[in-house]
C-alpha positions in Angstrom: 7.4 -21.8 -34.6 6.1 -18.8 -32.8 9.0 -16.3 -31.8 8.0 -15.8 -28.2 9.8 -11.7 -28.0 7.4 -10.9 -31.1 4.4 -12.4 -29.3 5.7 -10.7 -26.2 6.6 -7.0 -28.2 2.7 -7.9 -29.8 1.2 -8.0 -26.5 3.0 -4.6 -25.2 2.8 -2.8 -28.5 -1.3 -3.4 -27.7 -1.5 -2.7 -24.6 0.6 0.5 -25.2 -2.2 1.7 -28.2 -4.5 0.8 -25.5 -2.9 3.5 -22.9 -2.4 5.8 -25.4 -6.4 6.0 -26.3 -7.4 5.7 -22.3 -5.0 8.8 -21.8 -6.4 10.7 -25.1 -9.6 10.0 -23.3 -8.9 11.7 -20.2 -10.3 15.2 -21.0 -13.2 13.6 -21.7 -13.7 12.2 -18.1 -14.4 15.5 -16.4 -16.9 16.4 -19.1 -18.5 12.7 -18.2 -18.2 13.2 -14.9 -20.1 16.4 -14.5 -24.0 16.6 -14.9 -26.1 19.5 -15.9 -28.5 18.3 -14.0 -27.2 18.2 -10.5 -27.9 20.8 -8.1 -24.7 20.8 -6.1 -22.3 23.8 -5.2 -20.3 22.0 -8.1 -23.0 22.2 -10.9 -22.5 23.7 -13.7 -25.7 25.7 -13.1 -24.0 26.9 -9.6 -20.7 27.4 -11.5 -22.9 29.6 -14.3 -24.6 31.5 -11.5 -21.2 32.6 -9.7 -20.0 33.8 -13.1 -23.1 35.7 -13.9 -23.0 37.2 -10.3 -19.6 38.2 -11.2 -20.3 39.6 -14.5 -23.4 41.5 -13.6 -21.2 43.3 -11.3 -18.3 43.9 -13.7 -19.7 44.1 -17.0 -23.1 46.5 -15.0 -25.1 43.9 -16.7 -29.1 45.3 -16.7 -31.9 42.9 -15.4 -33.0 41.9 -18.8 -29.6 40.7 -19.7 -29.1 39.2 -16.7 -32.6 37.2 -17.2 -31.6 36.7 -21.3 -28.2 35.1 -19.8 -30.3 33.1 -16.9 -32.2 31.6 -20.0 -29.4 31.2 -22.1 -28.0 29.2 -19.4 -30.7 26.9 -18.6 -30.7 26.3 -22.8 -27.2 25.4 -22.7 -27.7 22.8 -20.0 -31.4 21.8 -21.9 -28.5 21.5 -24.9 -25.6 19.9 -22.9 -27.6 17.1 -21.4 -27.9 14.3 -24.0 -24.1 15.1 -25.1 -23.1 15.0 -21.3 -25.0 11.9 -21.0 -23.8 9.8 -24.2 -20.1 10.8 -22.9 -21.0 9.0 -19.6 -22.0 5.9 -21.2 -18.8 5.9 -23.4 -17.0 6.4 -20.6 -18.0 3.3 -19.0 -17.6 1.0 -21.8 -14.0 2.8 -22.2 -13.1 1.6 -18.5 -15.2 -2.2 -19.5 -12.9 -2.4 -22.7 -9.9 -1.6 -21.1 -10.1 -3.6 -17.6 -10.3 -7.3 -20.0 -7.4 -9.0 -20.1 -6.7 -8.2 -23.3 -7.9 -4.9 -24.7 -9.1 -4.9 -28.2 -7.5 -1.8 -29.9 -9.9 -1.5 -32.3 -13.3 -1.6 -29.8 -11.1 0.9 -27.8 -10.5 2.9 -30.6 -13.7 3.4 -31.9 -14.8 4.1 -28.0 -12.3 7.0 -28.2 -13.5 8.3 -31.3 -17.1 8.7 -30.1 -16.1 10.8 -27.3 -13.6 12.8 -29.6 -17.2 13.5 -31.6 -19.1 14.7 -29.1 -16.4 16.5 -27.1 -16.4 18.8 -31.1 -20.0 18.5 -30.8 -19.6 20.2 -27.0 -17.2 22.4 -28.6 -20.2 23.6 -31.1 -22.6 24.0 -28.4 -20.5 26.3 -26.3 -19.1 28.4 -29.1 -22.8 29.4 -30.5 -23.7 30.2 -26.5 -20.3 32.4 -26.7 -21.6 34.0 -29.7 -24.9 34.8 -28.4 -23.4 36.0 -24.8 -21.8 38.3 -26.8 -24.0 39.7 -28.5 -26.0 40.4 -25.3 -23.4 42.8 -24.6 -23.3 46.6 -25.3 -20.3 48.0 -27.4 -18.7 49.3 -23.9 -19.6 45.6 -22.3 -18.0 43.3 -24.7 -14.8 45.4 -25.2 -15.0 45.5 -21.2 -15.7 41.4 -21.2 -13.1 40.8 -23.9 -10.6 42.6 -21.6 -11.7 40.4 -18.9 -10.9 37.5 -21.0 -7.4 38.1 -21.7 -6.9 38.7 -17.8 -8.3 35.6 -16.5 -7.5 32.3 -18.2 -10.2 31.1 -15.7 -13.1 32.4 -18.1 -11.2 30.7 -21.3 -11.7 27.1 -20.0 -14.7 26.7 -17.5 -17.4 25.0 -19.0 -19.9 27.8 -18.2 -19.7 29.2 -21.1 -18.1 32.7 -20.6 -15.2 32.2 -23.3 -15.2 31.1 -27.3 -13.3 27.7 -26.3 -11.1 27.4 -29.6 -9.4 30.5 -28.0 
């Protein structure tokens, strides 16, 4: 006969796993969530142009490197899009395999594994746009920049791309 505690300890051990993945998934929802696209005082490209404004006044960026970063920018979003977009799709049929009654771990699973790959994909992305906002940078600017790194953990983890994000 069935042992009704191990179909019991079966059910929660799965519905733990299932937790587990939903919660590894959660840095992934505010990446979803946001969309290059929008034109909002939350948009990346408004959260880009605040940093620039800032930068250009700190760093004494010149107008061609403030127009180089203004393209870099729209690039990264051109860039961002499709992985921003495939992350809200993923999202959703996270939240559709988790809401049945019983969650199958390995559907789950493999959900959570495609936004792990494009969240290293996003990570790719915003290290090569670190790399080339550097190298926009006079000697003088980037040591000045880098300094303003360490300072502000702010610039390490916005999405706008100011910091190298394995940092």
């Amino acid at each position: 006969m069935n042992d009704p505690t191990k179909s019991s300890r079966g059910a929660v051990a799965l519905l733990a796993l299932a937790a587990t993945l939903a919660l590894l998934a959660v840095p992934a929802l505010g990446l979803a969530q946001s969309d290059p696209a929008a034109a909002g005082p939350h948009s990346p490209a408004a959260h880009f142009g605040m940093h620039l404004q800032h930068l250009t006044q700190k760093l004494n960026l010149t107008a061609e490197q403030q127009a180089t970063a203004k393209q870099m920018a729209q690039d990264l979003a051109a860039k961002m899009a499709p992985i921003h977009q495939a992350q809200k799709a993923l999202h959703t049929q996270l939240k559709a395999a988790l809401t049945v009654p019983n969650p199958d771990a390995a559907t789950v699973g493999q959900v959570v594994i495609q936004m792990h790959q494009n969240r290293a994909q996003v990570k790719s992305v915003m290290d090569a746009f670190h790399q080339q906002f550097e190298a926009l940078l006079n000697p003088d600017q980037l040591a000045q920049y880098k300094q303003m790194l360490a300072a502000h953990s702010a610039f390490r983890h916005h999405g706008a791309g100011f910091s190298n994000p394995s940092q």
